[in-house]
C-alpha positions in Angstrom: -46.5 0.4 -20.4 -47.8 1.7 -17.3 -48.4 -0.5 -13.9 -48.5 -4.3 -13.8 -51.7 -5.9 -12.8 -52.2 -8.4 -10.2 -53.2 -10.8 -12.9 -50.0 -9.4 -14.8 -47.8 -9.7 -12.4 -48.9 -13.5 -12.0 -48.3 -14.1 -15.3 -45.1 -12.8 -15.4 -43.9 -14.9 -12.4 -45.3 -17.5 -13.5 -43.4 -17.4 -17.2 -40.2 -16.7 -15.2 -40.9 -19.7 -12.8 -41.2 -21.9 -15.7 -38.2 -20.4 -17.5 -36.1 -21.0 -13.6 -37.1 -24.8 -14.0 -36.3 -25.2 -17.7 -32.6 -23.9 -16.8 -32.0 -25.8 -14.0 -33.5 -29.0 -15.5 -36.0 -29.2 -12.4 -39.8 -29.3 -12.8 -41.8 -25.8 -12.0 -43.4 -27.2 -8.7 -39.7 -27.6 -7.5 -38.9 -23.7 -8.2 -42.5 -22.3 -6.1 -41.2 -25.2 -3.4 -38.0 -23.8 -3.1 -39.1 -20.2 -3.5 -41.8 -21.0 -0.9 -39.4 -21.7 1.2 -36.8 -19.0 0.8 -40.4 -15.8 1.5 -40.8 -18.1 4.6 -37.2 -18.2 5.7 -37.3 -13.6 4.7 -40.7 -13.6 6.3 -42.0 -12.0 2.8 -44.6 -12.7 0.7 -43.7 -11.7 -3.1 -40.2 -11.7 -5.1 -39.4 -8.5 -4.9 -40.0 -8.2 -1.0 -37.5 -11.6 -0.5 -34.9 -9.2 -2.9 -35.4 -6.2 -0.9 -35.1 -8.4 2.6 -32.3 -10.4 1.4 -30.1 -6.9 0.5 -31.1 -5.0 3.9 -29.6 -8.7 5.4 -26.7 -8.4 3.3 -27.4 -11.6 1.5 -26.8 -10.9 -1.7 -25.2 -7.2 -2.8 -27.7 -4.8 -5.0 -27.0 -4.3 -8.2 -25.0 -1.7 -9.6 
């Protein structure tokens, strides 16, 4: 499988932004608004930085 890509990586945000909107009947602009948002709020720049912020704030509990 090996490392994602940038471009990869885009992609796959991108497909799970769109899947995000389709479950919560909102349009994908409104997810990357509110996500947007929520790496402003963490002072992050990607997912998996506002996941790691939001645990070491005890926001929401790790997994497992």
């Amino acid at each position: 499988m090996g490392t994602p890509t940038p471009t990869r990586a885009a992609e796959s945000a991108s497909v799970a932004d769109r899947e995000l909107a389709r479950s919560l009947f909102v349009s994908e602009a409104t997810v990357k608004s509110h996500l947007s948002h929520i790496y402003t709020k963490l002072e992050v720049d990607t997912r998996a930085a506002a996941v790691a912020r939001a645990i070491e704030q005890r926001i929401i509990r790790p997994p497992g």
